[in-house]
ZAKOLDREN-724377 format. One record per residue: residue number from 1; chain; residue in three letters; x, y, z of N, C-alpha, C, O in turn. Coordinates in nm, 4 decimals. Example, Ala and Ser with C-alpha at 12.3 -4.5 7.8 and 13.67 -1.06 7.14 Angstrom:
! residues 2
 kollo torba vexlo      n_u      n_v      n_w     ca_u     ca_v     ca_w      c_u      c_v      c_w      o_u      o_v      o_w
     1     A   ALA   1.3190  -0.5690   0.7800   1.2300  -0.4500   0.7800   1.3200  -0.3300   0.7800   1.4236  -0.3319   0.8465
     2     A   SER   1.2850  -0.2250   0.7080   1.3670  -0.1060   0.7140   1.2900   0.0030   0.7870   1.3409   0.1138   0.8039
//
This chain:
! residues 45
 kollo torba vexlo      n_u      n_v      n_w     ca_u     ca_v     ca_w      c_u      c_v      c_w      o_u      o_v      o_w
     1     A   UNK  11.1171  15.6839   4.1775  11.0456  15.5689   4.2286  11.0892  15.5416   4.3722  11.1861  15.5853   4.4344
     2     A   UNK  10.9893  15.4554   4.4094  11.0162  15.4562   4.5829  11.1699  15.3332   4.6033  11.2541  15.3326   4.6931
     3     A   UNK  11.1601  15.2619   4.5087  11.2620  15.2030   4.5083  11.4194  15.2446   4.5221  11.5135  15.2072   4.5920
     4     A   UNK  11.3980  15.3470   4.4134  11.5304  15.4440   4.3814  11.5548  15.5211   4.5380  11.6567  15.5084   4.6058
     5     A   UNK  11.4555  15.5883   4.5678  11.4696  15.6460   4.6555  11.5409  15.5665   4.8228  11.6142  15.6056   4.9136
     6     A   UNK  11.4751  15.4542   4.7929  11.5171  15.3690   4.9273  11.6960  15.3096   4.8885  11.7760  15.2919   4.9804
     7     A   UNK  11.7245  15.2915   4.7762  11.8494  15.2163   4.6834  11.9670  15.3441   4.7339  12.0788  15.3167   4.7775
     8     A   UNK  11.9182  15.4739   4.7184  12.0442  15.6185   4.7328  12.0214  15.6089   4.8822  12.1203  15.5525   4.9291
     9     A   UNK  11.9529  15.6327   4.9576  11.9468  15.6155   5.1047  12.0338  15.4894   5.1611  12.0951  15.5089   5.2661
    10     A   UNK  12.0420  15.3801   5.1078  12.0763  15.2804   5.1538  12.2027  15.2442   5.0689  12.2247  15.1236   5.0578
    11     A   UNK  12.2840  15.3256   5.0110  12.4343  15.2894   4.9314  12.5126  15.2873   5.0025  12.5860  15.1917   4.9769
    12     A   UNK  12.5518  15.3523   5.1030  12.6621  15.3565   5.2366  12.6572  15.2025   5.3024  12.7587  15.1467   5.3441
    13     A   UNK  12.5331  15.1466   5.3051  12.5194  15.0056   5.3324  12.5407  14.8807   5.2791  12.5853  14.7706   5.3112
    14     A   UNK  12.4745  14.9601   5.1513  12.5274  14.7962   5.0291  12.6219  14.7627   5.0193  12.7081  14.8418   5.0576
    15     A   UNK  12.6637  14.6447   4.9705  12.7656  14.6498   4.8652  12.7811  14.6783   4.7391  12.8303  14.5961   4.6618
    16     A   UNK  12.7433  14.7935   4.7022  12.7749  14.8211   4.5687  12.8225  14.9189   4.5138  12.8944  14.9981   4.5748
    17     A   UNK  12.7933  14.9309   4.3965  12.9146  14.9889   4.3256  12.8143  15.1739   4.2643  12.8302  15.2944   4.2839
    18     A   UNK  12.7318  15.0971   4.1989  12.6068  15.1741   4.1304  12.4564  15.1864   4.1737  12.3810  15.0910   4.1926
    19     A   UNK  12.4309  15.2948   4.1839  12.2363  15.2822   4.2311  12.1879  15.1843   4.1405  12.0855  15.1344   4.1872
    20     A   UNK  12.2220  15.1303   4.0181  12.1302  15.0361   3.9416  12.1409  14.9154   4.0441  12.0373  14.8737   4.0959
    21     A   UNK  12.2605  14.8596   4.0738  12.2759  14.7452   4.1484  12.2131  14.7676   4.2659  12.1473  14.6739   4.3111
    22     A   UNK  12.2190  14.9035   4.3467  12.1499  14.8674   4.4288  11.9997  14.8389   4.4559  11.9335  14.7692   4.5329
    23     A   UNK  11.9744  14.9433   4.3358  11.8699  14.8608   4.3127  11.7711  14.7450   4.3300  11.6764  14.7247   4.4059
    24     A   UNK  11.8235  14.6839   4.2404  11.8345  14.5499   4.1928  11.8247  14.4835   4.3492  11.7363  14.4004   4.3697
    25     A   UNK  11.9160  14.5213   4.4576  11.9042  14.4152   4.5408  11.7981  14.4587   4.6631  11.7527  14.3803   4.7464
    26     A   UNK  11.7644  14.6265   4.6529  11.6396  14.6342   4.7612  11.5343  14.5921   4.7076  11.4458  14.5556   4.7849
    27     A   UNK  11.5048  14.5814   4.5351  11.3935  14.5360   4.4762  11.3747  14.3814   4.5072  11.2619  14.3321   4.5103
    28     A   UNK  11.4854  14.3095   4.5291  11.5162  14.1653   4.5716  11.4622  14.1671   4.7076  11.3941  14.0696   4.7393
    29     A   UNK  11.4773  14.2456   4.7806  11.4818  14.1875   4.9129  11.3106  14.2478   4.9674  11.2558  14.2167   5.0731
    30     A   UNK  11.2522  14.3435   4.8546  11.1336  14.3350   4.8863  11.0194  14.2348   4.8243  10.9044  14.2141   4.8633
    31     A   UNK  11.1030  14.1720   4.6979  11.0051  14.0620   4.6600  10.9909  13.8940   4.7358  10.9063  13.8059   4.7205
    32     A   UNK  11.1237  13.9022   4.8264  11.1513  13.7954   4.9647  11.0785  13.8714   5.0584  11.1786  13.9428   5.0532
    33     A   UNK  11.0131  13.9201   5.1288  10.9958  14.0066   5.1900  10.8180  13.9504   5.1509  10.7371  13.9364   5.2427
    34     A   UNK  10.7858  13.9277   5.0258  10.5948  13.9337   4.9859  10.5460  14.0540   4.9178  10.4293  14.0685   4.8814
    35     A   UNK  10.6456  14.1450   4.9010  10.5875  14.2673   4.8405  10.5899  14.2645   4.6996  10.6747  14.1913   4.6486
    36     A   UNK  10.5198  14.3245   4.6306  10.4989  14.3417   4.4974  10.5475  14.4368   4.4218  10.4687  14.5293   4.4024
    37     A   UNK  10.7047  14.4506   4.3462  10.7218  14.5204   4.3022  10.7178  14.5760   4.1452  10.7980  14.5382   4.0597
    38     A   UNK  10.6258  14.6587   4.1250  10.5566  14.7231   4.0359  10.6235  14.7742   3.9090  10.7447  14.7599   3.9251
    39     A   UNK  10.5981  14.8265   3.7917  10.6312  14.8943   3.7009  10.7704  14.8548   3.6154  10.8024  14.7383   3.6390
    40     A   UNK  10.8346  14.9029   3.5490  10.9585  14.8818   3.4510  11.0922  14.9419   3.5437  11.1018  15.0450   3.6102
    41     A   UNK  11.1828  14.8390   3.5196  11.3344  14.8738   3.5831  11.4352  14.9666   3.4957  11.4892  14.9368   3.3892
    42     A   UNK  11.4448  15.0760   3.5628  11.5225  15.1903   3.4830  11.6250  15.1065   3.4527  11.6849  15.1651   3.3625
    43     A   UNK  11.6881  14.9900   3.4778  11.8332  14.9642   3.4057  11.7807  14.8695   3.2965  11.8598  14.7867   3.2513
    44     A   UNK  11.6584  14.8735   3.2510  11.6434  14.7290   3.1629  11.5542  14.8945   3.0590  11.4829  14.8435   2.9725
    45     A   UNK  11.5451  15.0443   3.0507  11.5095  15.0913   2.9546  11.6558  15.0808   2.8987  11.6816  15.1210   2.7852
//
């Protein structure tokens, strides 16, 4: 997912620990942002 993909690109930046978390917070910062983010969260299968 484009998410995932932007979350491993952007781990050197986060603060975190795990791609799930990071996740979690580019999916955050694109729904502040106005964007619509789509489909089921691999950490909630």
């Amino acid at each position: 997912s484009q998410v995932e993909e932007i979350a491993k690109d952007k781990m050197a930046d986060l603060n975190c620990f795990t791609v799930e978390s990071a996740m979690k917070m580019v999916a955050g910062t694109a729904r502040s942002m106005g964007l619509t983010v789509e489909g089921t969260a691999p950490w909630q299968n």
